[in-house]
N, C-alpha and C positions, 0 to 999 in steps of 0.2 A: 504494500500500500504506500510504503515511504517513499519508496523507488518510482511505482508512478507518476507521485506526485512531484517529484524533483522531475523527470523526463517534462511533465506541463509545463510546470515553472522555465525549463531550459527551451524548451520549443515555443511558448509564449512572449522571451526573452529575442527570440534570434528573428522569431516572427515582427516582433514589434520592430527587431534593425534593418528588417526586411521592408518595411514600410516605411522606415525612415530614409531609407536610402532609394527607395523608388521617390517617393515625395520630395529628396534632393535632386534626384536624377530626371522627373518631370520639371523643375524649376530649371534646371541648368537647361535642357533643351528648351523649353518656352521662353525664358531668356536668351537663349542662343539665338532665337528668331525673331527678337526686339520687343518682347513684350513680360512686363512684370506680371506671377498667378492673381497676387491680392490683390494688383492694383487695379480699381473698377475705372478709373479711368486714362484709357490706353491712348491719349494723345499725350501724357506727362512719361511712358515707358516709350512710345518712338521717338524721342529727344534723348533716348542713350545713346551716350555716344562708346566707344570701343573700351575706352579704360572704364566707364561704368559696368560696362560687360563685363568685365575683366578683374573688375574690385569685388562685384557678387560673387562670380565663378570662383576666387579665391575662396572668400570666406567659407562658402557651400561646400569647397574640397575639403576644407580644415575641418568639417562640419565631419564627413563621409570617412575623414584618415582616422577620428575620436574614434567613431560605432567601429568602426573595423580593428582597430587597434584593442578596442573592449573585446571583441569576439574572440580574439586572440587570447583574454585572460582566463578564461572561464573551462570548465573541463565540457567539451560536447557527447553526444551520444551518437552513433551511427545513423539512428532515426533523424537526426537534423541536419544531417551533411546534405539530403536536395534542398536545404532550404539553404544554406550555404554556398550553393553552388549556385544559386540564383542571385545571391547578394553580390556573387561574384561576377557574374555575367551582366548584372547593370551596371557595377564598377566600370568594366570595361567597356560599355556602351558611352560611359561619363566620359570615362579617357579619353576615348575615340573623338567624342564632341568636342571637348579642350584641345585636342589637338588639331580640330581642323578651326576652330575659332584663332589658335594661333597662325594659323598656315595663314587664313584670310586676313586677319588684321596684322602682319607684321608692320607694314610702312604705316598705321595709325597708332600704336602703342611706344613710348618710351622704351628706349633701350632696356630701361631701372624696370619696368612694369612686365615688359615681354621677360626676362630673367627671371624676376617674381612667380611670373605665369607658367613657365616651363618650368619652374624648379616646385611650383604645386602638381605636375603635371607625372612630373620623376617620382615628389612623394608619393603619390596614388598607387602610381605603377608599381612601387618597390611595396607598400602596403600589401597591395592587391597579389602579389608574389609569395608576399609573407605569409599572407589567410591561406593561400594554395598550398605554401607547405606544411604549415603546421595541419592542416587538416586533410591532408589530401596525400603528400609526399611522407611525410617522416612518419605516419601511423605504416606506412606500407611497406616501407626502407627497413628490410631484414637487419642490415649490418650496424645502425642507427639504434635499432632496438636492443640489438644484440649488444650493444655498446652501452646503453641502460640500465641492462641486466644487471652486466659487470659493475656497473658507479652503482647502484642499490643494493649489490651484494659484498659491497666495502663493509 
C-alpha cells in the first residue's frame, strides 16, 4: 500500500513537470511567432522586437533547466520513464525553436545577447543529455552498475 502510494506521489510529481514544461514549451513557440499566451491584447506583443524575444526565451529556458535539473534528484520508477521521455522530447522541440530563432535573428541581437542566447541554448542541450543519462543510459550500462556494486560493497 506504501509502495503504491509513493509510485502516485512520483508519477503525479513528473506528470505535473510534464505540464510545466509543455506550458513553457507552448509559450516559447507562441512567442516565437510574435505573440504573448496572457497577453489579450496582441497589438502590445507585435511590437516585440528580437531581444524581447530573446529576454523571455531566456528566462523560460532557466524556467525548463530548474524542473529538469529536479527530475534528476528524485529516485524514478520504471513506470514513469514514458512520461520522461516525453518531457524529453518537448525539450528538444524547445531546443530546436531557440535555435532557429537564433539562426533568424543573428544580425538583430547584440553580440552580449546572441552569446547569452546560445549559451541558454548549450544549457538545455547539456540538461536535456543529463535527464537521458541518468534515466535512460547509466540504469542500463552493465559496467556502470557493476562499478556501484563495488563502491557499496566498500
Amino acid at each position: 500500500m506504501f509502495e503504491e502510494t509513493m509510485k502516485k506521489s512520483e508519477i503525479n510529481k513528473v506528470e505535473e513537470t510534464r505540464h510545466k514544461v509543455d506550458l513553457i514549451s507552448y509559450n516559447i513557440r507562441y512567442i516565437f511567432h510574435g505573440a504573448l499566451l496572457n497577453n489579450t491584447d496582441l497589438s502590445e506583443s507585435a511590437n516585440l522586437k528580437p531581444v524581447d524575444i530573446a529576454e523571455i526565451h531566456i528566462k523560460l529556458v532557466d524556467e525548463v533547466v530548474e524542473l529538469l535539473e529536479q527530475l534528476t534528484h528524485n529516485p524514478i520508477s520504471e513506470s514513469t520513464l514514458p512520461i520522461i521521455n516525453s518531457v524529453i522530447s518537448s525539450t528538444k522541440i524547445v531546443q530546436e525553436l531557440l535555435s532557429d530563432f537564433s539562426e533568424k535573428n543573428k544580425g538583430y541581437l547584440s553580440d552580449k545577447y546572441m552569446e547569452m542566447y546560445l549559451d541558454r541554448i548549450y544549457v538545455l542541450k547539456e540538461v536535456i543529455e543529463d535527464v537521458e543519462m541518468v534515466f535512460f543510459e547509466i540504469p542500463n550500462n552493465k559496467e556502470f552498475q557493476a562499478a556501484m556494486n563495488e563502491l557499496s560493497n566498500l
